[in-house]
C-alpha positions as CSV (number, residue, x, y, z in Angstrom):
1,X,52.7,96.2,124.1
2,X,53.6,92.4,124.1
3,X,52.2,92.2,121.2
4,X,54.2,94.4,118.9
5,X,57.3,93.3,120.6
6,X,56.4,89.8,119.5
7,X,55.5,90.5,116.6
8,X,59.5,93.0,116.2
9,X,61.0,89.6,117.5
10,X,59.9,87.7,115.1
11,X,60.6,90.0,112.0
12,X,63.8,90.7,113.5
13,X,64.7,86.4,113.2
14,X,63.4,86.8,110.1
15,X,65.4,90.0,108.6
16,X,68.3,88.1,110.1
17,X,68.5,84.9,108.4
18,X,67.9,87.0,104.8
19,X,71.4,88.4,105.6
20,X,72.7,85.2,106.6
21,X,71.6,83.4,103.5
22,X,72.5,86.2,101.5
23,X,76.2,86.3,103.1
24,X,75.9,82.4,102.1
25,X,75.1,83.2,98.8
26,X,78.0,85.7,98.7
27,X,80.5,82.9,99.6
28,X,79.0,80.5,97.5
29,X,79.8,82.9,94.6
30,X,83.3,83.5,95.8
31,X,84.1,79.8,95.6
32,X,82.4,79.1,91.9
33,X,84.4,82.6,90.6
34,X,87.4,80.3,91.5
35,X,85.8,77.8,89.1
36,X,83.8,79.8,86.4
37,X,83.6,83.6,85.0
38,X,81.0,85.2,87.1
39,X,78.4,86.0,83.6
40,X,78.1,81.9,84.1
41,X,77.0,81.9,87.7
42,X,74.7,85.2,86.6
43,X,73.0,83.6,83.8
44,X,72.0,80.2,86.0
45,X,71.0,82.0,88.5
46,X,68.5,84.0,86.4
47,X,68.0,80.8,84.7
48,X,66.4,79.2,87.4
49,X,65.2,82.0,89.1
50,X,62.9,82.3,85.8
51,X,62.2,78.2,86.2
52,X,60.6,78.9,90.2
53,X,57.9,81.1,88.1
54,X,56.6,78.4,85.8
55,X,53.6,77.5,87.9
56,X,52.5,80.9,88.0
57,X,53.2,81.8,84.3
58,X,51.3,78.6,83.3
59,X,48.0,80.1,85.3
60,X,47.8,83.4,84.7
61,X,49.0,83.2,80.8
62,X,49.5,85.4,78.3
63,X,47.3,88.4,80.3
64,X,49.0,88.4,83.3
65,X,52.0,89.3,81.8
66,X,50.7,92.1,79.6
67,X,52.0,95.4,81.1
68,X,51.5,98.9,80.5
69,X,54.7,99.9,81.6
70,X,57.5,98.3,80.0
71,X,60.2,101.0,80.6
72,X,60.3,100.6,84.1
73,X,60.7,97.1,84.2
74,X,63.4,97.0,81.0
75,X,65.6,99.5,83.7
76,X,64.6,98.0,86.8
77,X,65.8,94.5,84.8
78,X,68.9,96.8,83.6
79,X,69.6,97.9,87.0
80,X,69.1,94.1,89.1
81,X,71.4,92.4,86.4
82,X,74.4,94.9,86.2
83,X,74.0,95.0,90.4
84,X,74.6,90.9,90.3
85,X,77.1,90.8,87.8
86,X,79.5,93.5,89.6
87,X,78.7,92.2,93.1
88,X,79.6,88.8,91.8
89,X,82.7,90.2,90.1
90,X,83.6,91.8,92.9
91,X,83.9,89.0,94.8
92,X,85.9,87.0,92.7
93,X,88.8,90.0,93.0
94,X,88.4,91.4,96.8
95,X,87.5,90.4,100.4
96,X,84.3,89.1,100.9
97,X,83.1,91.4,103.5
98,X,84.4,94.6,101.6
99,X,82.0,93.1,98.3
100,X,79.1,92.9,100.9
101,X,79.8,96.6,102.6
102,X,79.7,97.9,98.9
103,X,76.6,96.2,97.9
104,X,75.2,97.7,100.9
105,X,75.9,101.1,100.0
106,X,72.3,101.2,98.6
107,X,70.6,102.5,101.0
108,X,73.0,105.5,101.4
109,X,72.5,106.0,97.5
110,X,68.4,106.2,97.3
111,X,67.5,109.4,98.5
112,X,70.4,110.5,96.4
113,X,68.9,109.0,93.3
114,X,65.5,109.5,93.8
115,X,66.3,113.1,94.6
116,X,68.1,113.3,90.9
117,X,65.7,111.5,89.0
118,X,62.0,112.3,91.1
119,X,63.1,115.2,92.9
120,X,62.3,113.9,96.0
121,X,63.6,116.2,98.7
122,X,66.5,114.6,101.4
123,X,66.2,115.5,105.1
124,X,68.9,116.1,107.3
125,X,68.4,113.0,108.7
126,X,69.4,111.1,104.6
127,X,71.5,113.9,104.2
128,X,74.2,113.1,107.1
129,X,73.8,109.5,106.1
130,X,74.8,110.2,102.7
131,X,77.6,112.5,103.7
132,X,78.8,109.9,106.6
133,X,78.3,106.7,103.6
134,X,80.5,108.6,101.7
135,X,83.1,109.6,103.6
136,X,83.3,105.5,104.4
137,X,83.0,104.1,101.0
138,X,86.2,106.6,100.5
139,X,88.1,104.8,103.0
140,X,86.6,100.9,101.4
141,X,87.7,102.5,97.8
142,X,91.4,103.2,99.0
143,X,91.9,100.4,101.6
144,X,95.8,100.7,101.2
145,X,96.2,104.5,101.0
146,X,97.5,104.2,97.5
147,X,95.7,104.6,94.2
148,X,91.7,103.3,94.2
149,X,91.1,99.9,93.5
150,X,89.4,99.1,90.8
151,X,88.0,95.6,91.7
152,X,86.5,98.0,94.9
153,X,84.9,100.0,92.5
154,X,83.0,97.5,90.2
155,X,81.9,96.4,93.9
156,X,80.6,99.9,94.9
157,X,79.0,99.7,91.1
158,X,76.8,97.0,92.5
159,X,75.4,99.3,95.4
160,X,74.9,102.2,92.9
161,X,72.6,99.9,90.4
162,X,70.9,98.0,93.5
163,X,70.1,101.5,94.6
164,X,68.3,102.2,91.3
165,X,67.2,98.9,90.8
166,X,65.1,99.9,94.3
167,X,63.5,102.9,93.1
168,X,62.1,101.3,90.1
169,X,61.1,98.6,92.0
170,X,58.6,100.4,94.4
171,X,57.5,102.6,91.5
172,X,56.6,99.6,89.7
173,X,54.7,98.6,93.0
174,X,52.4,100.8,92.6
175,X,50.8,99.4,89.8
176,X,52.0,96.0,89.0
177,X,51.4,92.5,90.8
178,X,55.1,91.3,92.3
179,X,55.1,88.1,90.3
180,X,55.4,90.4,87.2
181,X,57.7,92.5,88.5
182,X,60.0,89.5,88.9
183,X,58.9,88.1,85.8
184,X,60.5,90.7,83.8
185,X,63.1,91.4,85.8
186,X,64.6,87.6,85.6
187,X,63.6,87.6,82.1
188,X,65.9,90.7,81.4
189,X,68.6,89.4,83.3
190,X,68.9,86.5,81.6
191,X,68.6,87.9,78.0
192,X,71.5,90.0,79.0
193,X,73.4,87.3,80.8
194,X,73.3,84.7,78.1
195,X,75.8,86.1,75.3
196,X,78.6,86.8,78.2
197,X,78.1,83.1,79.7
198,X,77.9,81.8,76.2
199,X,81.6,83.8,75.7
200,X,83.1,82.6,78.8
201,X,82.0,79.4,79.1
202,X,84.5,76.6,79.8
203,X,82.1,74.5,81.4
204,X,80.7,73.7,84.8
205,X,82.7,71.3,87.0
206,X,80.2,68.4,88.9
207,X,81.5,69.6,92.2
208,X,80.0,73.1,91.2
209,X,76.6,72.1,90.9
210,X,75.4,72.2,94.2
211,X,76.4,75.9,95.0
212,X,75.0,77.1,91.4
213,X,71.5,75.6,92.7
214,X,72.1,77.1,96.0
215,X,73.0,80.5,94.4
216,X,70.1,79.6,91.8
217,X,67.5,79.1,94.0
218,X,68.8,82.0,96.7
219,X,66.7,84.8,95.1
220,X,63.7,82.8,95.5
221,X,65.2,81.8,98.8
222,X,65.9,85.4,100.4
223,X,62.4,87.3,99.1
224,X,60.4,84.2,101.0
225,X,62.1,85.4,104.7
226,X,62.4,89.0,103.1
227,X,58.3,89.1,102.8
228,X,58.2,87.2,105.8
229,X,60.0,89.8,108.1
230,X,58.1,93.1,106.5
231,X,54.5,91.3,107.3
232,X,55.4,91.7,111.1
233,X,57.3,95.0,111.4
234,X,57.5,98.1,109.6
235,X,60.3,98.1,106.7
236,X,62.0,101.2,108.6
237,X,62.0,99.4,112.0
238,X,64.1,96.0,110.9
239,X,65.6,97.1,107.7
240,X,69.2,98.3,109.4
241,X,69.1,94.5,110.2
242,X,70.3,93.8,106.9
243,X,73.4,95.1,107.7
244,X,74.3,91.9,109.8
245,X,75.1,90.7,106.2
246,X,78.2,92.2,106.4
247,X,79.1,90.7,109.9
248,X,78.4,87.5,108.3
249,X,80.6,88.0,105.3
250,X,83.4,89.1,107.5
251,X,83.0,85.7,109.2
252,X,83.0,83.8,106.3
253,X,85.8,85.5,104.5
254,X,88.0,84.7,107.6
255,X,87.2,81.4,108.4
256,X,87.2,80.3,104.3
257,X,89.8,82.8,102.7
258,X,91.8,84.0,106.2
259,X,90.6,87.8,104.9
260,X,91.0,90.2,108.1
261,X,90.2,94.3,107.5
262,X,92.3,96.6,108.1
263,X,91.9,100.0,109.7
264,X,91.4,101.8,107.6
265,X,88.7,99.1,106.1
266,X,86.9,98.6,109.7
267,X,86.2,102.4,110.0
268,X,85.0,102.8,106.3
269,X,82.8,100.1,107.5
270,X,81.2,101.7,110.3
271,X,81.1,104.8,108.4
272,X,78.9,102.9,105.8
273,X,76.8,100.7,107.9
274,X,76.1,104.3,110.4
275,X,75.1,106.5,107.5
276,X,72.8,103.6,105.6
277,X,71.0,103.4,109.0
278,X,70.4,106.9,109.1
279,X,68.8,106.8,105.5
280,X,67.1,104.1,106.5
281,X,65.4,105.6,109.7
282,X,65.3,109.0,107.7
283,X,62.3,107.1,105.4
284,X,61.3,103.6,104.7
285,X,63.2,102.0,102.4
286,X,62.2,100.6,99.1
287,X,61.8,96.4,98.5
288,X,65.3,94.7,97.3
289,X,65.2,92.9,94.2
Protein backbone atom coordinates (compact mmCIF):
# COMPACT_ATOMS: atom_id res chain seq x y z
CA UNK A 1 0.00 0.00 0.00
CA UNK A 2 2.59 2.71 -0.96
CA UNK A 3 0.09 4.80 -1.38
CA UNK A 4 -1.50 5.08 2.05
CA UNK A 5 1.89 5.05 3.54
CA UNK A 6 2.65 8.17 1.54
CA UNK A 7 -0.04 9.64 2.07
CA UNK A 8 0.40 8.69 6.62
CA UNK A 9 3.98 10.27 5.97
CA UNK A 10 2.87 13.22 4.92
CA UNK A 11 0.01 13.78 7.48
CA UNK A 12 2.28 12.69 10.02
CA UNK A 13 4.98 15.95 8.93
CA UNK A 14 2.05 17.77 8.91
CA UNK A 15 0.40 16.82 12.57
CA UNK A 16 3.97 17.47 13.60
CA UNK A 17 4.81 20.86 12.87
CA UNK A 18 1.04 21.88 14.41
CA UNK A 19 2.72 20.80 17.72
CA UNK A 20 5.71 22.47 17.03
CA UNK A 21 4.21 25.74 16.26
CA UNK A 22 1.87 25.35 18.92
CA UNK A 23 4.88 24.63 21.52
CA UNK A 24 6.15 27.99 19.76
CA UNK A 25 3.20 29.69 20.54
CA UNK A 26 3.33 28.37 24.12
CA UNK A 27 6.85 29.99 24.62
CA UNK A 28 6.02 32.95 22.89
CA UNK A 29 3.26 33.49 25.61
CA UNK A 30 5.61 32.57 28.40
CA UNK A 31 7.92 35.44 27.40
CA UNK A 32 5.02 38.28 26.84
CA UNK A 33 3.33 37.00 30.55
CA UNK A 34 6.80 38.37 31.72
CA UNK A 35 5.80 41.54 29.92
CA UNK A 36 1.87 41.83 30.03
CA UNK A 37 -1.22 40.23 32.03
CA UNK A 38 -2.14 37.27 29.94
CA UNK A 39 -6.21 38.89 29.23
CA UNK A 40 -3.81 41.32 27.02
CA UNK A 41 -2.10 38.66 24.94
CA UNK A 42 -5.83 36.85 24.91
CA UNK A 43 -7.68 39.73 23.61
CA UNK A 44 -4.92 40.44 20.54
CA UNK A 45 -4.89 37.32 19.77
CA UNK A 46 -8.71 37.07 19.23
CA UNK A 47 -8.26 40.45 17.82
CA UNK A 48 -6.53 39.45 14.98
CA UNK A 49 -7.67 36.12 14.69
CA UNK A 50 -11.13 38.01 14.00
CA UNK A 51 -9.10 40.50 11.38
CA UNK A 52 -7.74 37.01 9.17
CA UNK A 53 -11.74 36.66 8.58
CA UNK A 54 -12.46 39.91 6.91
CA UNK A 55 -12.25 38.79 3.33
CA UNK A 56 -14.58 36.15 3.98
CA UNK A 57 -17.08 38.19 6.19
CA UNK A 58 -16.96 40.93 3.34
CA UNK A 59 -18.35 38.07 0.70
CA UNK A 60 -20.67 36.15 2.27
CA UNK A 61 -22.38 39.27 4.35
CA UNK A 62 -24.89 39.48 6.54
CA UNK A 63 -26.44 35.73 5.51
CA UNK A 64 -23.63 33.82 6.01
CA UNK A 65 -23.48 34.68 9.33
CA UNK A 66 -27.09 34.06 10.31
CA UNK A 67 -27.27 30.89 12.39
CA UNK A 68 -29.81 28.84 13.77
CA UNK A 69 -27.95 27.69 16.60
CA UNK A 70 -26.60 30.29 18.62
CA UNK A 71 -26.19 28.35 21.92
CA UNK A 72 -23.73 26.12 20.75
CA UNK A 73 -21.53 28.55 19.48
CA UNK A 74 -22.03 31.25 22.64
CA UNK A 75 -20.45 27.85 24.79
CA UNK A 76 -18.26 26.58 22.31
CA UNK A 77 -16.92 30.54 22.33
CA UNK A 78 -17.31 30.19 26.31
CA UNK A 79 -15.38 27.15 26.37
CA UNK A 80 -12.23 28.18 23.57
CA UNK A 81 -11.74 31.60 25.51
CA UNK A 82 -11.62 30.33 29.16
CA UNK A 83 -9.23 27.27 27.62
CA UNK A 84 -6.76 30.23 26.27
CA UNK A 85 -6.87 32.37 29.07
CA UNK A 86 -5.92 29.56 31.81
CA UNK A 87 -3.41 27.90 29.42
CA UNK A 88 -1.86 31.28 28.97
CA UNK A 89 -2.11 31.89 32.82
CA UNK A 90 -0.68 28.96 33.39
CA UNK A 91 2.22 29.48 31.74
CA UNK A 92 3.10 32.63 33.16
CA UNK A 93 3.16 30.70 36.81
CA UNK A 94 4.62 27.04 35.95
CA UNK A 95 6.93 25.03 33.70
CA UNK A 96 6.33 25.22 30.25
CA UNK A 97 6.00 21.62 29.44
CA UNK A 98 3.74 20.86 32.65
CA UNK A 99 1.14 23.99 30.98
CA UNK A 100 1.34 21.91 27.71
CA UNK A 101 0.76 18.25 29.39
CA UNK A 102 -2.33 19.95 31.04
CA UNK A 103 -3.74 21.49 27.99
CA UNK A 104 -3.41 18.13 26.58
CA UNK A 105 -5.45 16.43 29.04
CA UNK A 106 -8.35 16.94 26.59
CA UNK A 107 -8.42 14.17 25.00
CA UNK A 108 -8.50 12.07 28.23
CA UNK A 109 -11.56 14.38 29.22
CA UNK A 110 -14.01 13.91 25.96
CA UNK A 111 -15.51 10.69 26.29
CA UNK A 112 -15.89 11.76 29.92
CA UNK A 113 -17.86 14.78 28.93
CA UNK A 114 -19.67 13.68 26.17
CA UNK A 115 -20.72 10.76 28.28
CA UNK A 116 -22.22 13.46 31.02
CA UNK A 117 -23.68 15.74 28.74
CA UNK A 118 -24.81 13.24 25.35
CA UNK A 119 -24.62 10.11 27.06
CA UNK A 120 -22.40 8.68 24.90
CA UNK A 121 -21.20 5.37 26.18
CA UNK A 122 -17.15 4.91 27.00
CA UNK A 123 -15.43 1.62 26.04
CA UNK A 124 -12.89 -0.01 27.93
CA UNK A 125 -10.51 1.13 25.62
CA UNK A 126 -11.58 5.46 26.81
CA UNK A 127 -12.20 4.04 30.02
CA UNK A 128 -8.46 2.89 30.93
CA UNK A 129 -7.35 6.09 29.25
CA UNK A 130 -9.30 8.07 31.48
CA UNK A 131 -8.48 6.13 34.57
CA UNK A 132 -4.56 6.03 33.50
CA UNK A 133 -4.96 10.30 32.54
CA UNK A 134 -6.03 10.60 35.77
CA UNK A 135 -3.95 8.83 37.83
CA UNK A 136 -1.11 11.19 35.90
CA UNK A 137 -2.65 14.50 36.01
CA UNK A 138 -2.55 13.54 40.01
CA UNK A 139 1.00 13.30 39.94
CA UNK A 140 1.35 16.89 37.46
CA UNK A 141 -1.25 18.50 40.16
CA UNK A 142 1.11 17.57 43.24
CA UNK A 143 4.56 17.77 41.56
CA UNK A 144 6.27 18.28 45.07
CA UNK A 145 4.26 15.87 47.22
CA UNK A 146 2.97 18.71 49.23
CA UNK A 147 -0.34 20.53 48.90
CA UNK A 148 -1.79 20.91 45.05
CA UNK A 149 -0.63 23.75 43.16
CA UNK A 150 -2.93 25.99 42.25
CA UNK A 151 -1.20 27.62 39.16
CA UNK A 152 -1.23 23.54 38.01
CA UNK A 153 -4.76 23.64 38.38
CA UNK A 154 -5.86 26.72 36.29
CA UNK A 155 -3.51 24.72 33.74
CA UNK A 156 -5.56 21.48 33.98
CA UNK A 157 -8.65 24.06 33.76
CA UNK A 158 -7.45 24.72 30.25
CA UNK A 159 -7.63 20.93 29.25
CA UNK A 160 -11.11 20.63 30.95
CA UNK A 161 -12.72 23.64 28.73
CA UNK A 162 -10.56 22.60 25.49
CA UNK A 163 -12.25 19.34 26.07
CA UNK A 164 -15.75 20.88 25.92
CA UNK A 165 -14.79 23.43 23.61
CA UNK A 166 -14.25 20.05 21.28
CA UNK A 167 -17.57 18.61 21.69
CA UNK A 168 -19.33 21.61 20.74
CA UNK A 169 -17.22 22.05 18.09
CA UNK A 170 -18.00 18.77 16.04
CA UNK A 171 -21.64 19.18 17.06
CA UNK A 172 -21.61 22.44 15.49
CA UNK A 173 -20.04 20.57 12.42
CA UNK A 174 -22.78 19.04 11.66
CA UNK A 175 -24.61 21.78 10.52
CA UNK A 176 -22.52 24.91 10.23
CA UNK A 177 -19.79 26.01 7.58
CA UNK A 178 -16.20 26.18 9.56
CA UNK A 179 -15.70 29.87 8.73
CA UNK A 180 -18.83 30.46 11.07
CA UNK A 181 -17.86 28.40 13.52
CA UNK A 182 -14.69 30.43 13.94
CA UNK A 183 -16.46 33.50 13.33
CA UNK A 184 -18.39 33.30 16.48
CA UNK A 185 -16.06 31.71 18.31
CA UNK A 186 -13.27 34.64 17.86
CA UNK A 187 -16.05 37.05 18.14
CA UNK A 188 -16.97 35.68 21.68
CA UNK A 189 -13.57 35.48 22.80
CA UNK A 190 -12.89 38.81 22.19
CA UNK A 191 -16.13 40.31 23.69
CA UNK A 192 -15.04 38.49 26.80
CA UNK A 193 -11.43 39.34 26.57
CA UNK A 194 -11.76 43.02 26.10
CA UNK A 195 -12.96 44.35 29.75
CA UNK A 196 -10.00 42.15 31.47
CA UNK A 197 -7.25 43.59 28.93
CA UNK A 198 -8.88 46.99 29.25
CA UNK A 199 -8.33 46.41 33.37
CA UNK A 200 -4.88 45.21 33.06
CA UNK A 201 -3.46 47.08 30.57
CA UNK A 202 -0.19 48.84 31.16
CA UNK A 203 0.73 48.95 27.76
CA UNK A 204 2.57 46.83 25.10
CA UNK A 205 6.30 47.24 25.01
CA UNK A 206 7.78 47.61 21.07
CA UNK A 207 9.96 44.55 21.63
CA UNK A 208 6.63 42.67 22.29
CA UNK A 209 5.12 43.19 19.06
CA UNK A 210 6.50 40.67 17.15
CA UNK A 211 5.50 37.60 19.46
CA UNK A 212 1.80 39.11 19.92
CA UNK A 213 1.51 38.81 15.90
CA UNK A 214 3.22 35.53 16.07
CA UNK A 215 0.76 34.40 18.92
CA UNK A 216 -1.97 36.57 16.89
CA UNK A 217 -1.74 34.97 13.80
CA UNK A 218 -0.88 31.22 15.38
CA UNK A 219 -4.60 30.16 15.38
CA UNK A 220 -4.81 30.87 11.82
CA UNK A 221 -1.41 29.40 11.60
CA UNK A 222 -1.95 25.86 13.34
CA UNK A 223 -5.71 25.09 11.77
CA UNK A 224 -3.93 25.59 8.04
CA UNK A 225 -1.30 22.40 8.92
CA UNK A 226 -4.14 21.04 11.34
CA UNK A 227 -6.61 20.68 8.09
CA UNK A 228 -3.68 19.84 6.10
CA UNK A 229 -2.70 16.68 8.10
CA UNK A 230 -6.59 15.29 8.53
CA UNK A 231 -6.99 15.53 4.50
CA UNK A 232 -4.30 12.69 4.23
CA UNK A 233 -4.92 10.41 7.19
CA UNK A 234 -7.71 9.53 9.38
CA UNK A 235 -7.99 11.87 12.59
CA UNK A 236 -7.56 8.60 14.89
CA UNK A 237 -4.44 7.48 13.01
CA UNK A 238 -2.10 10.81 13.53
CA UNK A 239 -3.91 12.56 16.27
CA UNK A 240 -1.56 10.95 19.31
CA UNK A 241 0.98 12.97 17.24
CA UNK A 242 -0.07 15.98 18.94
CA UNK A 243 1.45 14.88 21.83
CA UNK A 244 4.92 15.74 20.43
CA UNK A 245 3.82 19.24 21.69
CA UNK A 246 4.76 18.41 24.83
CA UNK A 247 8.30 17.08 23.91
CA UNK A 248 8.69 20.36 22.24
CA UNK A 249 7.72 22.40 25.30
CA UNK A 250 9.94 20.41 27.43
CA UNK A 251 12.70 21.59 25.03
CA UNK A 252 11.96 24.94 25.06
CA UNK A 253 11.32 25.33 28.72
CA UNK A 254 14.96 23.94 29.26
CA UNK A 255 16.78 25.62 26.79
CA UNK A 256 14.87 29.29 27.59
CA UNK A 257 13.83 29.03 31.35
CA UNK A 258 16.50 25.95 32.53
CA UNK A 259 12.98 24.07 33.66
CA UNK A 260 13.82 20.15 34.08
CA UNK A 261 10.82 17.65 35.49
CA UNK A 262 11.07 15.87 38.12
CA UNK A 263 10.00 12.31 38.83
CA UNK A 264 7.38 12.45 39.89
CA UNK A 265 6.42 15.04 36.88
CA UNK A 266 8.03 12.69 34.02
CA UNK A 267 5.70 9.72 35.13
CA UNK A 268 2.56 11.89 35.49
CA UNK A 269 3.61 12.73 32.03
CA UNK A 270 3.66 9.38 30.59
CA UNK A 271 0.66 8.55 32.53
CA UNK A 272 -1.16 11.47 30.60
CA UNK A 273 0.30 11.27 27.18
CA UNK A 274 -0.49 6.92 27.47
CA UNK A 275 -4.08 7.33 28.52
CA UNK A 276 -4.96 10.35 25.85
CA UNK A 277 -3.65 7.84 23.27
CA UNK A 278 -5.89 5.31 24.35
CA UNK A 279 -8.89 7.73 24.03
CA UNK A 280 -7.77 8.65 21.07
CA UNK A 281 -7.44 5.18 19.41
CA UNK A 282 -10.62 4.25 21.49
CA UNK A 283 -12.72 6.80 18.85
CA UNK A 284 -11.79 9.60 16.60
CA UNK A 285 -11.34 12.55 18.15
CA UNK A 286 -13.15 15.79 17.74
CA UNK A 287 -11.42 19.08 15.65
CA UNK A 288 -9.43 21.55 18.10
CA UNK A 289 -10.39 24.92 18.18
Amino acid sequence: MPGRQTNLRIASIYAILTSLVASLVAAATKYLTGMMDASVVVCIQYLICLMTLTPWIVKVGKPGLVSTVPKLHLIRGIAGWACFYTYYLAIGEIALVDASLLRNTAPICVPFFAYLIFGNRIGWLGGLGIVLGFAGVIFILKPEGASISLWHGIGFLSGLTLAISMIYTRELAQTEPSNRILFYYFLTSLVLSTPLAVINFEGIPIVAWPALLFVGFSIFITMKLYNHAYTHAPANSIAPLTYFGVVFAGILGWLFWDQVPDAKSLLGMVLVILGGILAILSKAPVEKP
